[in-house]
mmCIF file of the C-alpha atoms, coordinates in Angstrom:
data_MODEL
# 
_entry.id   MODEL 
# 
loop_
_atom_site.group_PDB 
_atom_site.id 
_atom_site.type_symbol 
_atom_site.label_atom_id 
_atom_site.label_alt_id 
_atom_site.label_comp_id 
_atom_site.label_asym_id 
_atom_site.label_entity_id 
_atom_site.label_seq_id 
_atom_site.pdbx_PDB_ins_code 
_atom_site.Cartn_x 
_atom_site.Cartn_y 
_atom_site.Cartn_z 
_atom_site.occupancy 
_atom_site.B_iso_or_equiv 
_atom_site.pdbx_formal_charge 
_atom_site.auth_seq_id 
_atom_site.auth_comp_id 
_atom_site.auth_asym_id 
_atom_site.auth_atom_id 
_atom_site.pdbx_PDB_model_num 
ATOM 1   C CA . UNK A 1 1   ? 36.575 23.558  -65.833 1.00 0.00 ? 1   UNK A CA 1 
ATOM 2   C CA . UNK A 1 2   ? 37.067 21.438  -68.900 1.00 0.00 ? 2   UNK A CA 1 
ATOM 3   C CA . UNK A 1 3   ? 39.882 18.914  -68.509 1.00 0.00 ? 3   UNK A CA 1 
ATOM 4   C CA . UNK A 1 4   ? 43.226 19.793  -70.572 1.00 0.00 ? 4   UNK A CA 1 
ATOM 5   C CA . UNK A 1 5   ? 44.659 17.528  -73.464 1.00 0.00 ? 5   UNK A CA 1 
ATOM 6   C CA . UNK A 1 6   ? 47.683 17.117  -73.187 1.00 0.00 ? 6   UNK A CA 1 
ATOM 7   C CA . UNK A 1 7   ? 50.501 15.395  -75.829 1.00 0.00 ? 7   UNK A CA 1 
ATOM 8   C CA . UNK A 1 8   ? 54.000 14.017  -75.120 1.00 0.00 ? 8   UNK A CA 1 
ATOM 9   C CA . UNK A 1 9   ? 56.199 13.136  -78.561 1.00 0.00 ? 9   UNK A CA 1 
ATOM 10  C CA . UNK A 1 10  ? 58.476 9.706   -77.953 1.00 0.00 ? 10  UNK A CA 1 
ATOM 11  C CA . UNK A 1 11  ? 61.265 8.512   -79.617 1.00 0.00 ? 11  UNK A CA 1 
ATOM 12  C CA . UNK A 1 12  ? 60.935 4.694   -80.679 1.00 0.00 ? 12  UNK A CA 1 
ATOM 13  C CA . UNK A 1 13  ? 62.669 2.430   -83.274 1.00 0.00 ? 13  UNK A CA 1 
ATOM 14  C CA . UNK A 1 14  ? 59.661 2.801   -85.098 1.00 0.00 ? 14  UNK A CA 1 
ATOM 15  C CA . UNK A 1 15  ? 59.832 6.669   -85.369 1.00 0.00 ? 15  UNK A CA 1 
ATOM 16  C CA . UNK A 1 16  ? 58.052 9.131   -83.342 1.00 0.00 ? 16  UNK A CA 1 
ATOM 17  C CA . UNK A 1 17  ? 54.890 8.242   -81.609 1.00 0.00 ? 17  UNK A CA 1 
ATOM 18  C CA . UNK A 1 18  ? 52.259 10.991  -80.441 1.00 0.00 ? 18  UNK A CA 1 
ATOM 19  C CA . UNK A 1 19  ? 50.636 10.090  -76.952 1.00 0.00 ? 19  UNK A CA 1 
ATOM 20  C CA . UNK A 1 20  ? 47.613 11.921  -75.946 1.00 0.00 ? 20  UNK A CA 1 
ATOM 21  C CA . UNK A 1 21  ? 45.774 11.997  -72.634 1.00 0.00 ? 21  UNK A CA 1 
ATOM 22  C CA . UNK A 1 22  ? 42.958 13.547  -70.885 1.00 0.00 ? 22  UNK A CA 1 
ATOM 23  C CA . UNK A 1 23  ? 44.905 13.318  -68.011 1.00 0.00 ? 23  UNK A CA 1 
ATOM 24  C CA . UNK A 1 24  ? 42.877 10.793  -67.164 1.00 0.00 ? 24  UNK A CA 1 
ATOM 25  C CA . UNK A 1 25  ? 43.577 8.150   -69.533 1.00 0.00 ? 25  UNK A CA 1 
ATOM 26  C CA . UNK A 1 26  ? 45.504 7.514   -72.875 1.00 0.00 ? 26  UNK A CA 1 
ATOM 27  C CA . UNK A 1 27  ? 43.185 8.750   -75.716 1.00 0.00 ? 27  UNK A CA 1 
ATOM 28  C CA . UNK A 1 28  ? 45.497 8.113   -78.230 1.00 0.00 ? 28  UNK A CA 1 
ATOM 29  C CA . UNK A 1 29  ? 48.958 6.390   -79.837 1.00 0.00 ? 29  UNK A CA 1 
ATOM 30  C CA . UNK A 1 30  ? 50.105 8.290   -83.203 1.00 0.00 ? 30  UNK A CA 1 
ATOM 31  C CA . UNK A 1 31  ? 52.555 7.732   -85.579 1.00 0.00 ? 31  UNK A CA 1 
ATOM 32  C CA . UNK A 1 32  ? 54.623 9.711   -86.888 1.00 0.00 ? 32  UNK A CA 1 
ATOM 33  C CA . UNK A 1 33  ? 53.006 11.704  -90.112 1.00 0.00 ? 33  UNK A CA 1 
ATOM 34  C CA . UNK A 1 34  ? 49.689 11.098  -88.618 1.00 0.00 ? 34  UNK A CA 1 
ATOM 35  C CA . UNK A 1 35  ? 50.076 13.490  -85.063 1.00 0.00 ? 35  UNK A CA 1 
ATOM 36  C CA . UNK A 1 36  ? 47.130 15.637  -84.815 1.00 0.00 ? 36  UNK A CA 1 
ATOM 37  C CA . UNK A 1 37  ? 47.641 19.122  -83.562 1.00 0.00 ? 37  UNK A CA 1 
ATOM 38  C CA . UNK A 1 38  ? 45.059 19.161  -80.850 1.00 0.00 ? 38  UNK A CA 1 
ATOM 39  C CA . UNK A 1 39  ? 45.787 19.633  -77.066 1.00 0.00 ? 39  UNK A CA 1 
ATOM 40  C CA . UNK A 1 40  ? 48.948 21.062  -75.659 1.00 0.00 ? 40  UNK A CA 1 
ATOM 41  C CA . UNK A 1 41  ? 52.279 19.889  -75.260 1.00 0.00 ? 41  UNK A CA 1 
ATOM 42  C CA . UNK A 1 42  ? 52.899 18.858  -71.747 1.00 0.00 ? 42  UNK A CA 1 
ATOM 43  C CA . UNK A 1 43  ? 53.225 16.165  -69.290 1.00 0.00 ? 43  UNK A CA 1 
ATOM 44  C CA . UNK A 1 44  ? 51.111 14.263  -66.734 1.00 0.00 ? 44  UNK A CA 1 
ATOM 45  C CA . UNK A 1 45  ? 50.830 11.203  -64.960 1.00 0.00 ? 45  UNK A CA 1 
ATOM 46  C CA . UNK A 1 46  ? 49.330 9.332   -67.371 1.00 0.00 ? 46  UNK A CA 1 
ATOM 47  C CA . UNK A 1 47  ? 51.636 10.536  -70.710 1.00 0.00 ? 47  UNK A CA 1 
ATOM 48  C CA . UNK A 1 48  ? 54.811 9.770   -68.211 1.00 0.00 ? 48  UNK A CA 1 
ATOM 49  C CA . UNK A 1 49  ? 53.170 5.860   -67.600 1.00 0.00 ? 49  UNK A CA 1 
ATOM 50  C CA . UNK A 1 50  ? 52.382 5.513   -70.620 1.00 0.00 ? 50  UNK A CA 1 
ATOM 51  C CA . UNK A 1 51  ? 55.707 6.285   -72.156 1.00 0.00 ? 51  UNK A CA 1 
ATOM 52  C CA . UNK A 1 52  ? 57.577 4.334   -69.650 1.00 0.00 ? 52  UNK A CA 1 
ATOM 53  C CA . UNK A 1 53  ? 55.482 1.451   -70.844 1.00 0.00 ? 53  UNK A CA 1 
ATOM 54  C CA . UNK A 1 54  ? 56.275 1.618   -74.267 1.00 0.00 ? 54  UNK A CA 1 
ATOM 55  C CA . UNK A 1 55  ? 60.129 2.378   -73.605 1.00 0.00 ? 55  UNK A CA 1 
ATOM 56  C CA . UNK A 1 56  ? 59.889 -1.004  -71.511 1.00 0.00 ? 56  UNK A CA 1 
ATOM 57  C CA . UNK A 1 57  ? 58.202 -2.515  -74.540 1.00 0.00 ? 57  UNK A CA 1 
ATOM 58  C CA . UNK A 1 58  ? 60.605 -1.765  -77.350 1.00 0.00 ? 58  UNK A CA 1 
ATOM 59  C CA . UNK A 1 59  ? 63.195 -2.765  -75.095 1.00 0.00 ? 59  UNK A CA 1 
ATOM 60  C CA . UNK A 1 60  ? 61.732 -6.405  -75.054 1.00 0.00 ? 60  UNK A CA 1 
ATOM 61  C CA . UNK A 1 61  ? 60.744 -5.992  -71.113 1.00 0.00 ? 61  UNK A CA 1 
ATOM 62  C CA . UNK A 1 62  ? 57.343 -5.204  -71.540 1.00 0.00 ? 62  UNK A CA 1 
ATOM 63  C CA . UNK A 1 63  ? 54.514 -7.560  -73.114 1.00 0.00 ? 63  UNK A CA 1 
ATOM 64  C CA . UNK A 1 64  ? 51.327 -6.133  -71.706 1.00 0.00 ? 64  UNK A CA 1 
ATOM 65  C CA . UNK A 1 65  ? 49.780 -2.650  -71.083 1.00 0.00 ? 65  UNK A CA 1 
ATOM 66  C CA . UNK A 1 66  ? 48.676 -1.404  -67.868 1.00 0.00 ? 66  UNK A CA 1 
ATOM 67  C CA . UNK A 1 67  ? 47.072 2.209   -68.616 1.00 0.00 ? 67  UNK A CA 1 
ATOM 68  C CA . UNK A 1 68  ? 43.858 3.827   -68.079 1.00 0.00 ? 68  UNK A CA 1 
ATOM 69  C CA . UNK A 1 69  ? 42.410 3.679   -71.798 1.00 0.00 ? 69  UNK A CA 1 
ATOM 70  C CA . UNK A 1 70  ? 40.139 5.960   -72.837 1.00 0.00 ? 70  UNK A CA 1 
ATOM 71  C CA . UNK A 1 71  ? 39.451 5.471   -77.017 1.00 0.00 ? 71  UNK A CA 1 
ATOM 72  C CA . UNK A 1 72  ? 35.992 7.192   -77.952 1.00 0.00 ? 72  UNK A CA 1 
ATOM 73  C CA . UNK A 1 73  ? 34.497 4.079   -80.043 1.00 0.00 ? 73  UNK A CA 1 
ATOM 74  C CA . UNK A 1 74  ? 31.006 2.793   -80.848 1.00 0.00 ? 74  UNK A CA 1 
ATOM 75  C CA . UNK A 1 75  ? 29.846 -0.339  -78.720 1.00 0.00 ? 75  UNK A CA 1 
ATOM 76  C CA . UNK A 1 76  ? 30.873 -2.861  -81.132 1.00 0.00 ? 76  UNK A CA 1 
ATOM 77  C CA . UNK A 1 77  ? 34.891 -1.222  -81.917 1.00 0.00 ? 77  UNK A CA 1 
ATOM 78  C CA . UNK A 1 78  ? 35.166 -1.111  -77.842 1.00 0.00 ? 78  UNK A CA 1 
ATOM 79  C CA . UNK A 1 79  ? 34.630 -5.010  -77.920 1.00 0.00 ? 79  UNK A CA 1 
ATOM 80  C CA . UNK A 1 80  ? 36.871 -4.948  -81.081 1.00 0.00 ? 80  UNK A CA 1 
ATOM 81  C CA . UNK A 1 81  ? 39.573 -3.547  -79.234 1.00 0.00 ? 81  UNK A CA 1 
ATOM 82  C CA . UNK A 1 82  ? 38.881 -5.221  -75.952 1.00 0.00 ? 82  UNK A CA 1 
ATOM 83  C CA . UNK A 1 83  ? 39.083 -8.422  -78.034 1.00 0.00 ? 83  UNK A CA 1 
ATOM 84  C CA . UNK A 1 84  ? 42.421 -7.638  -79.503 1.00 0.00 ? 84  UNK A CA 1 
ATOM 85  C CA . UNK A 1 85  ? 43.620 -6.415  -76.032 1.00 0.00 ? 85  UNK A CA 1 
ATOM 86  C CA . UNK A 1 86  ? 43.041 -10.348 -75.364 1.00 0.00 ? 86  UNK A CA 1 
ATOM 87  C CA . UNK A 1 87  ? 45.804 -11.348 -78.273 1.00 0.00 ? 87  UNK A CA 1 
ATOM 88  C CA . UNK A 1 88  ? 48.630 -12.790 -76.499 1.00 0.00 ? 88  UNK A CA 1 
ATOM 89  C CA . UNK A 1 89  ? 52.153 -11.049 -77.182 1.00 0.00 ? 89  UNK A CA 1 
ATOM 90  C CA . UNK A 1 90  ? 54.025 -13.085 -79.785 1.00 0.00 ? 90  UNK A CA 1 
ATOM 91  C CA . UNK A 1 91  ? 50.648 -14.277 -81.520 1.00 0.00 ? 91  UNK A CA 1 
ATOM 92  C CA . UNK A 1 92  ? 48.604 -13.736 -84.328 1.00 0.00 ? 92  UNK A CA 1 
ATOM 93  C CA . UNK A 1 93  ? 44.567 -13.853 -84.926 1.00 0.00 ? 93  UNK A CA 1 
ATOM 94  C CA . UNK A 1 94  ? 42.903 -13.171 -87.994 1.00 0.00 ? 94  UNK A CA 1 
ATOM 95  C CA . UNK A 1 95  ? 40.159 -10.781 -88.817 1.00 0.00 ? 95  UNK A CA 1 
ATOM 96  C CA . UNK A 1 96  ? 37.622 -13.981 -89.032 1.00 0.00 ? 96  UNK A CA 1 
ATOM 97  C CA . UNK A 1 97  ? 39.489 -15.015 -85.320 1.00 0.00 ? 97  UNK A CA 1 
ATOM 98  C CA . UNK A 1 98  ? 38.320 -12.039 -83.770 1.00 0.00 ? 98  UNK A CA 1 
ATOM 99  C CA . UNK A 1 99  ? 34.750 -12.093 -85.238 1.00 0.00 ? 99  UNK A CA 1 
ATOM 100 C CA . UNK A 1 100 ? 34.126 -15.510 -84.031 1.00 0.00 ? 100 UNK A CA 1 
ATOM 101 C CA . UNK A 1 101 ? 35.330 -14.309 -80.677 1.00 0.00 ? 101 UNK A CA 1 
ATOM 102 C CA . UNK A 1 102 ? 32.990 -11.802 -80.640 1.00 0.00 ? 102 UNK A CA 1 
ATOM 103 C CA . UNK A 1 103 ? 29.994 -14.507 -81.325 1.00 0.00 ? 103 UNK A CA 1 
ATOM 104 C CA . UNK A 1 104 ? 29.620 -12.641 -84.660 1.00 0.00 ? 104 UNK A CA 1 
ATOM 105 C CA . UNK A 1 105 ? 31.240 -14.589 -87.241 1.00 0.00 ? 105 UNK A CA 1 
ATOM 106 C CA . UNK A 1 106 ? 30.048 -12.867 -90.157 1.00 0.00 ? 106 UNK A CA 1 
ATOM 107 C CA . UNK A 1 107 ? 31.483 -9.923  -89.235 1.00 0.00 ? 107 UNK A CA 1 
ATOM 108 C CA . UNK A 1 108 ? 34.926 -9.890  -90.563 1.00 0.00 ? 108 UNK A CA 1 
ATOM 109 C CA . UNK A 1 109 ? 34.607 -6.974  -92.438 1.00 0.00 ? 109 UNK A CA 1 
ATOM 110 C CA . UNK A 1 110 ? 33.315 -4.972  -89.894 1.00 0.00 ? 110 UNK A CA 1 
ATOM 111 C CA . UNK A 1 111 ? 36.166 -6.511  -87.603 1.00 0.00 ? 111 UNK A CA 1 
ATOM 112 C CA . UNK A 1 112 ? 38.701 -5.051  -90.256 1.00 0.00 ? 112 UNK A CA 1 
ATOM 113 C CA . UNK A 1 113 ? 37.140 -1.943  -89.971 1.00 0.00 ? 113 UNK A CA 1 
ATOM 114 C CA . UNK A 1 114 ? 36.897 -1.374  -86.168 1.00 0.00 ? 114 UNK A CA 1 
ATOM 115 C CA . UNK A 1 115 ? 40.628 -2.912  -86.161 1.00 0.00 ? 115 UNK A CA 1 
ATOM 116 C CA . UNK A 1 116 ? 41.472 -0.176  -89.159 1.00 0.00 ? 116 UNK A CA 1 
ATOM 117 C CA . UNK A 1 117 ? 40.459 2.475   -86.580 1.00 0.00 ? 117 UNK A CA 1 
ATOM 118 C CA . UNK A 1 118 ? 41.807 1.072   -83.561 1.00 0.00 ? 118 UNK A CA 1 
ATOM 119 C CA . UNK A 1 119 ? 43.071 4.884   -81.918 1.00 0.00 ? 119 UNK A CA 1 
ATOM 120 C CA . UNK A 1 120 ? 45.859 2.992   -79.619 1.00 0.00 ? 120 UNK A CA 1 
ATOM 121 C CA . UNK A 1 121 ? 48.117 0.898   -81.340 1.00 0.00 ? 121 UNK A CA 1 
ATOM 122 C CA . UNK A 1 122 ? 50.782 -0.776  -80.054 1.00 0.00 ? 122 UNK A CA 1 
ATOM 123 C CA . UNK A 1 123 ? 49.039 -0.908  -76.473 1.00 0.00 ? 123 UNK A CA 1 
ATOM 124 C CA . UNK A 1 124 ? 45.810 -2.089  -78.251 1.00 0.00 ? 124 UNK A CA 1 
ATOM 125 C CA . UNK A 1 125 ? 47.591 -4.575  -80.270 1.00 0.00 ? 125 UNK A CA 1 
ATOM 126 C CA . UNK A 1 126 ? 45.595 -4.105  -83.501 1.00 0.00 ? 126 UNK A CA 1 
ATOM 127 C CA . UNK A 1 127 ? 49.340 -5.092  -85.084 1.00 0.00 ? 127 UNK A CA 1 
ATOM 128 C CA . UNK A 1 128 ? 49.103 -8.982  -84.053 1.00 0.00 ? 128 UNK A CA 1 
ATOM 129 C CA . UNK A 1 129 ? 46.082 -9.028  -86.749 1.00 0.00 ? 129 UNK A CA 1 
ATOM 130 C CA . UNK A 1 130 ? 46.127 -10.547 -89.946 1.00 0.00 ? 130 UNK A CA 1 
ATOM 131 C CA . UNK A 1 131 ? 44.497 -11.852 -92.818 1.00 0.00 ? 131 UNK A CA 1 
ATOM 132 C CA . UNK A 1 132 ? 43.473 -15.509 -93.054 1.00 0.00 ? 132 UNK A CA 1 
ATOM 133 C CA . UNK A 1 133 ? 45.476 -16.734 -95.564 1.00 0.00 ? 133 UNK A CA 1 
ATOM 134 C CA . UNK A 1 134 ? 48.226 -15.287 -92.451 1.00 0.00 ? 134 UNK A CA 1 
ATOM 135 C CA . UNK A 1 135 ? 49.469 -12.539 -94.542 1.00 0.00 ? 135 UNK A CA 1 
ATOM 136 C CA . UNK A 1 136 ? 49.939 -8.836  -92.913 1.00 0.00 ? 136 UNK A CA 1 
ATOM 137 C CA . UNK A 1 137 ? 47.660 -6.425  -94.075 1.00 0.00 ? 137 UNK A CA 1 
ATOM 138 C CA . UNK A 1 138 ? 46.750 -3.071  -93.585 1.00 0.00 ? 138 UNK A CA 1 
ATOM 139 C CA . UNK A 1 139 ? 48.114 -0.842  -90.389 1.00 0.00 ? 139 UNK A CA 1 
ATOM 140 C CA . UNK A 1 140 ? 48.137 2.777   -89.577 1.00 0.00 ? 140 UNK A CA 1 
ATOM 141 C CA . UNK A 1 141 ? 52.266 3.112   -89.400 1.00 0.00 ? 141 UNK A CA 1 
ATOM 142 C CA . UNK A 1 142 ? 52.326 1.048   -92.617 1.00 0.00 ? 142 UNK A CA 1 
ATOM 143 C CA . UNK A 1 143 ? 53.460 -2.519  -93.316 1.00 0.00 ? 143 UNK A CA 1 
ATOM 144 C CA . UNK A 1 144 ? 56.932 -1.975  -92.556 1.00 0.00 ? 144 UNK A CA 1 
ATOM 145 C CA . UNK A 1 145 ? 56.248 -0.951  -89.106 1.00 0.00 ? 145 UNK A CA 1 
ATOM 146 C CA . UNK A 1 146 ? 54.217 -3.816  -88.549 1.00 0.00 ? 146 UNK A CA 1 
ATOM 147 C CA . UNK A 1 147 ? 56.683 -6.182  -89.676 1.00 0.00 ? 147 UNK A CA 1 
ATOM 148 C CA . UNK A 1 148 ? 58.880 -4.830  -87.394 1.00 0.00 ? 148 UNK A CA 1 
ATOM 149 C CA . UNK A 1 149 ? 56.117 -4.690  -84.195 1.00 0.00 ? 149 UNK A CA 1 
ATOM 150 C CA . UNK A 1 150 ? 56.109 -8.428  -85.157 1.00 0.00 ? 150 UNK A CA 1 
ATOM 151 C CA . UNK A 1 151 ? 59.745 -9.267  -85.105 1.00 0.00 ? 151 UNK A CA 1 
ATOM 152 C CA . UNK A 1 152 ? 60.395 -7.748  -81.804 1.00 0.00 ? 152 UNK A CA 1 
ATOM 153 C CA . UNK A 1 153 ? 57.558 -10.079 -80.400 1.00 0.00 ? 153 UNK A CA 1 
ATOM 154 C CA . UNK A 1 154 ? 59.582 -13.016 -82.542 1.00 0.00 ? 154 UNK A CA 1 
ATOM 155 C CA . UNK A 1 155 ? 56.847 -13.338 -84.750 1.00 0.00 ? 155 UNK A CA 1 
ATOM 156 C CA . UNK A 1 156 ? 58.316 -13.601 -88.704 1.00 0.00 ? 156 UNK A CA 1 
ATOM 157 C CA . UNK A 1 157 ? 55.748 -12.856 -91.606 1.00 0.00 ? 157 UNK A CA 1 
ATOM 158 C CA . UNK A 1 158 ? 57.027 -14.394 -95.172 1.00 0.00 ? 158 UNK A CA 1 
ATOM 159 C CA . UNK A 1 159 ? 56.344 -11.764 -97.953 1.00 0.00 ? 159 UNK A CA 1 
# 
C-alpha cells in the first residue's frame, strides 16, 4: 500500500504555511498563495513535529531544525540545500558563498537556482541567502517575508 500524503495548514506571523509529509518525513514548507492541493488534510507524527518546531521558531526559541527531510532534488540541489542547512541562524552567505562551499565556484547561478527551488523554507534556510553586493533577493514568500525571517533572527537588510 502506497504511503498517504498528508497536509497540516499553520498559522505564523508570516501568514499561513502548508506542511506536507509522507509520513515519513517533511516533503514540503508552503506559503501561503503557493499551497498545492495534493494529499489529504490530516495529521501525523511528523506534520505535529514539524509544526511544533516552527511555532518554537517564530517564537524566538527555536534556531535549528530537527525533522526527517525528505525534498525530491537532483544531486547537486540536495548539496545546495544541505549547504544552506549549514548557514548559522542570524547569518548571511551569498550565492557565490555557497558555491565556493560546494568546491564549485563558478556555479553561482546554478546555486541561485537550486536555492530558487529550495521545497523547505524556513527549515532549509534558503532565506539567510543573499546577493553579493549583501542585498536580499529573490524568495518564494516574497521580499517582505524575508525581511521579516531576517529580523526575527536580528539580522537588518538596508533597502
Amino acid at each position: 500500500m502506497a504511503d498517504t500524503t498528508r497536509y497540516t495548514i499553520i498559522d505564523t506571523p508570516i501568514g499561513k504555511l502548508r506542511l506536507v509529509s509522507d509520513g515519513k518525513a517533511l516533503l514540503r514548507v508552503e506559503f501561503q498563495g503557493q499551497h498545492g492541493n495534493d494529499g489529504e488534510a490530516g495529521d501525523d507524527a511528523v506534520l505535529a513535529r514539524a509544526a511544533g518546531q516552527l511555532q518554537e521558531y517564530f517564537a524566538g526559541r527555536r534556531q535549528h531544525f530537527d525533522l526527517p527531510l525528505g525534498a525530491d532534488g537532483t544531486a547537486f540541489q540536495q548539496a545546495v540545500w544541505e549547504a544552506l542547512r549549514g548557514i548559522p541562524y542570524g547569518e548571511l552567505r551569498s550565492y557565490r558563498d555557497i558555491a565556493k562551499t560546494l568546491g564549485k565556484p563558478r556555479a553561482v547561478r546554478a546555486v541561485g537556482a537550486a536555492n530558487g527551488r529550495n521545497p523547505l523554507p524556513i527549515v532549509v534556510p534558503c532565506h539567510r541567502v543573499v546577493g553579493s553586493n549583501g542585498k536580499l533577493t529573490g524568495f518564494a514568500g516574497g521580499l517582505d517575508c524575508k525581511r521579516r525571517l531576517l529580523a526575527l533572527e536580528g539580522i537588518t537588510i538596508a533597502d
